[in-house]
N, C-alpha and C positions, 0 to 999 in steps of 0.2 A: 316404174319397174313393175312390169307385170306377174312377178313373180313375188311372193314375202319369204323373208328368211329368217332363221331361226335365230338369229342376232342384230335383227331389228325390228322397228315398231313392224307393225301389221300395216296394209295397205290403206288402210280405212283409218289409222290412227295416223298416218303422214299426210294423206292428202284432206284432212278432215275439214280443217279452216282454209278459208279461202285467202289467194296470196294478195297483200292490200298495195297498190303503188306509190311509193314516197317522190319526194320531191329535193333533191340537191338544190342547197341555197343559192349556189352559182352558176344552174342551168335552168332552161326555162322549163314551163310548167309539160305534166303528162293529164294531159284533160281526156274526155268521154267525148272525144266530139265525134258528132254521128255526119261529119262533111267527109268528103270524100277527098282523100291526100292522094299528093301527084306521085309518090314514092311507091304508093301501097300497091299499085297495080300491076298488071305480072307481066315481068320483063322490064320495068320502068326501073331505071338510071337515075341519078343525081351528080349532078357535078362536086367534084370535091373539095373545092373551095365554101359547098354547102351554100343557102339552109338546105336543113332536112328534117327532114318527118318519116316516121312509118309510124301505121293504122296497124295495131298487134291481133290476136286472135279474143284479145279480152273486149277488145272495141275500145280499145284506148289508144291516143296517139300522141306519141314522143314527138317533141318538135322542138332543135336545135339549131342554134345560128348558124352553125357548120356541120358536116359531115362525120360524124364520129372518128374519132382517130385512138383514144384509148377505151378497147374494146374488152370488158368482161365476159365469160360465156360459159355456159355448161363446160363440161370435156367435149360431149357429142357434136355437141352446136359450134365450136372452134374447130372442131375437124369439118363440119361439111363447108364451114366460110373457107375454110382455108382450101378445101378444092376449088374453090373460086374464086383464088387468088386475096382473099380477105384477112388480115393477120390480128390475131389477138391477142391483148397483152400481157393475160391474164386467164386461169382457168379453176374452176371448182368441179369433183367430180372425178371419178375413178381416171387417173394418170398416166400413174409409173405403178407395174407391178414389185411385188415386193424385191427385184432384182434389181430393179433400178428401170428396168428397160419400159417400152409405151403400152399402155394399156389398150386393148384390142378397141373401146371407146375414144380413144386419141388419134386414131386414123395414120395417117402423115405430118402429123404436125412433128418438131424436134423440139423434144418432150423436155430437153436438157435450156434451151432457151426459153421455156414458158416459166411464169412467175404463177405455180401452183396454191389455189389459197387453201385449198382444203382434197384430199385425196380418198375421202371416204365417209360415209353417210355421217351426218352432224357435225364434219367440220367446215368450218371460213372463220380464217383469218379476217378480222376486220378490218385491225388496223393494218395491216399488208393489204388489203384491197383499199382501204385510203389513202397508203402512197402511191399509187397506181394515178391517183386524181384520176378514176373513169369518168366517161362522157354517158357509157351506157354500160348493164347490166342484163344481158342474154338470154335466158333458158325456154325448153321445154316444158310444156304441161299435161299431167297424167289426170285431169279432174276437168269438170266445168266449174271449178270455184276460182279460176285464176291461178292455182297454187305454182308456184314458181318452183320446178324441179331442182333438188339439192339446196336448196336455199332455206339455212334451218328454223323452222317454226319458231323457236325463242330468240332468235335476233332477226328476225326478216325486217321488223321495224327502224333498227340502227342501220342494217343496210341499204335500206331504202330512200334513206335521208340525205344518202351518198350520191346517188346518180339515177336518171329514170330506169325504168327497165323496160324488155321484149319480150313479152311471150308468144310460144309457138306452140300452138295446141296438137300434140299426137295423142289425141285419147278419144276414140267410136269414129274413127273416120277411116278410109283407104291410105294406103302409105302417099299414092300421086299429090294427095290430098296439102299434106306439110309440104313433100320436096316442094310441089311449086307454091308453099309461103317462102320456104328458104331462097328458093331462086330468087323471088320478089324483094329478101332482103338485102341479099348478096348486092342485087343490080342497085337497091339505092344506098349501098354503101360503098360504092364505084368498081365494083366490079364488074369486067366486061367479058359482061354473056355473049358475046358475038366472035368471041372468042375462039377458036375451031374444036380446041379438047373437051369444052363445056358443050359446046354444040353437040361433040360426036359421042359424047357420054350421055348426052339426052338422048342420040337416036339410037345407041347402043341398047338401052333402059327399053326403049319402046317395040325392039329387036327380040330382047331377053325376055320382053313379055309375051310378045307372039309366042315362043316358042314352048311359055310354061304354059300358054292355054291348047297349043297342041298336044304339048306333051299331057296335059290332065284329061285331053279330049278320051285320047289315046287310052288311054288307063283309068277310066272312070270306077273300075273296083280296087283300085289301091286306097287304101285308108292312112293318112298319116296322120302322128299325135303329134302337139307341139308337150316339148316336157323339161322341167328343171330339176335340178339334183342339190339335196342339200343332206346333212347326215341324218337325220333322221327322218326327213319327209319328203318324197316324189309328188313334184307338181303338174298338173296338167292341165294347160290351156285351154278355154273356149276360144274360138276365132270372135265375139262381140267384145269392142274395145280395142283389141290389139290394132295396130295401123297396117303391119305386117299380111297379120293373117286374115283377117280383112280382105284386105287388095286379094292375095291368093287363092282364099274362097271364091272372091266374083270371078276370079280365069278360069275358077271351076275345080279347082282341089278339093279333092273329099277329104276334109277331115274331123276328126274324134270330137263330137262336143259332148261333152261333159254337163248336165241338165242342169239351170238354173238352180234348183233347188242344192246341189251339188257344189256349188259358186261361189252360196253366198257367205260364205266365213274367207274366201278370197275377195272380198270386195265387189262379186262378181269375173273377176277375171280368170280364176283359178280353182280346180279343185286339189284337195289337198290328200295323196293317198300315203298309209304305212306302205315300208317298202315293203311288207308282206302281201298288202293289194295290189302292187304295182303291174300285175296282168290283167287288172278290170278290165281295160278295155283293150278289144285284139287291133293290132294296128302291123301294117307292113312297111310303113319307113317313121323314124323317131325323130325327129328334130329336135337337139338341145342348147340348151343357153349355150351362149358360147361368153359369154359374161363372166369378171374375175371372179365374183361372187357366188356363183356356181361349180358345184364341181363335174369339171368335164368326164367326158364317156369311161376316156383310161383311167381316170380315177374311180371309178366307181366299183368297188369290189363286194355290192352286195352278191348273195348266190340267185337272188329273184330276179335279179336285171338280167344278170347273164343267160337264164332259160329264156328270155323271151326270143319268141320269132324271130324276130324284127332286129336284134342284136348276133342272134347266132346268124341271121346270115350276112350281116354285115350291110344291113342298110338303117345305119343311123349316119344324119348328117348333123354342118353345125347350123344354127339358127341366132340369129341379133335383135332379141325381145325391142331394144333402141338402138332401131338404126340408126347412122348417120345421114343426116340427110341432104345426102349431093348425093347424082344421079350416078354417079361414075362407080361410089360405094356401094350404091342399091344393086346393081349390076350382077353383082356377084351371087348377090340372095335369090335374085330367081335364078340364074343360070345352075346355081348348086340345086337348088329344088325340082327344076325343069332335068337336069341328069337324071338326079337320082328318083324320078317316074320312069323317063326313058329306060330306064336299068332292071327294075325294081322288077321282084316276084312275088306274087302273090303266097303270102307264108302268114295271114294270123286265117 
């Protein structure tokens, strides 16, 4: 989560220790081996009668008699499998918003047939994930310490003991960077990428990106901020670290960083301003979380957001600090940032 909020730990205090991998009594081991698995490689397939292996982002590799069939996952991480036809049986991590309905994190999945173990930072069910009997355990990682996203610091140990795990590292790299781990996972948990909608969501992605590095060609003086909203403190992005913004910078988007020195009580990823400073920096289009956890644009009635530039003339868009990572999903994030250049007027 590249953003901290005011009702939980600080970034630096969740991702502090590093995540350790356990070992299920009734599956086989998750070793350090530095061989090269026939799974791990991009686009490679497993049969689903299995074995199977994938080589994770920590340099550890799972390796099962069979093909995983009862599958745990981030929320994030069960929506991109499931644009690849991959079903999970199980999920931890923002859900169902408080209506009941799917959390903008849950993508397409039908939020009514998952077995939810936890819906909000510090929870899992344990023992609900034990009757699950998983084969594997999912998630994304915000650190170079292993740290398994959503998977809480004081019982990582008990869950571990349950089934191996997968990490997929989204943290200092480009977004192309994970999708194509996720693809690479997808294919060896027998999904087929040859698929035409998976095919044409990849060239869709590769379409939408042309079009953001025109459009930023195009507009090399528009400045955007990346920004989140919480009640009492307005956050803003550096592009080092995010996956997202990242990618965006290299097609050539100008945007707001915010000086190391500025950073670092964000972890580095974040500076942290009173909504009295919230004009520091002049920017002409705003990107904000679009995250439960955040409060979105219409909510926001401080009187400082609404002078700015960039809000009065109606170029704020949404942003997905965690993407989902299927290419079909991605699609949409540049094409909405790729508009709204095309659009955009120069107004900080």
């Amino acid at each position: 989560m590249p953003f901290a909020r005011a009702t939980h730990p600080t970034r630096r205090g969740i991702l502090a220790a590093g995540g350790a991998i356990g070992l299920g009594a009734a599956l086989a081991a998750c070793g350090d081996d530095k061989g090269k698995d026939a799974s791990s490689g991009p686009g490679s397939t497993a049969a689903k009668s299995g074995p199977w292996s994938f080589r994770d982002d920590r340099g550890q590799s799972v390796k099962l008699d069979r093909v995983p069939a009862n599958i745990v996952a981030f929320t994030g991480v069960g929506a991109a499998l499931y644009d690849y036809g991959v079903q999970v049986k199980g999920v931890f991590g923002p859900t169902t918003t408080k209506d009941g309905k799917a959390d903008v994190q849950a993508g397409d999945m039908d939020v009514s047939k998952l077995t939810v173990l936890g819906n909000t930072w510090g929870q899992f069910n344990i023992e609900k994930y034990a009757s699950l009997a998983p084969d594997v355990l999912i998630s994304t990682m915000f650190d170079n310490a292993g740290t398994l996203w959503y998977v809480p610091e004081e019982s990582k140990k008990k869950i571990a003991q349950l089934a191996p795990s997968v990490g997929i590292s989204v943290y200092d790299r480009q977004l192309t960077q994970p999708l194509q781990r996720m693809w690479d996972l997808a294919g060896s948990l027998g999904a087929d990428m040859k698929a035409a909608r998976v095919t044409d969501a990849r060239k869709r992605f590769e379409a939408a990106a042309a079009r953001l590095r025109a459009a930023a060609k195009a507009k090399p003086g528009i400045r955007v901020m990346a920004g989140s909203a919480s009640d009492q403190l307005f956050y803003v992005s550096g592009t080092d670290l995010s996956v997202d913004l990242e990618y965006f910078k290299s097609l050539g988007v100008n945007f707001v960083e915010p000086p190391a020195s500025a950073k670092k009580q964000g972890g580095g990823w974040y500076e942290s301003l009173s909504w009295e400073n919230v004009d520091k920096y002049p920017a002409d289009i705003i990107m904000m979380d679009d995250r439960t956890s955040a409060i979105q644009p219409a909510g926001i009635t401080k009187p400082t957001w609404k002078k700015l530039p960039a809000v009065k003339a109606g170029q704020v868009i949404a942003r997905s600090p965690e993407p989902i990572l299927s290419y079909a999903k991605c699609v949409p994030l540049l094409t909405t940032l790729a508009e709204a250049l095309e659009k955009a007027k120069k107004v900080s």
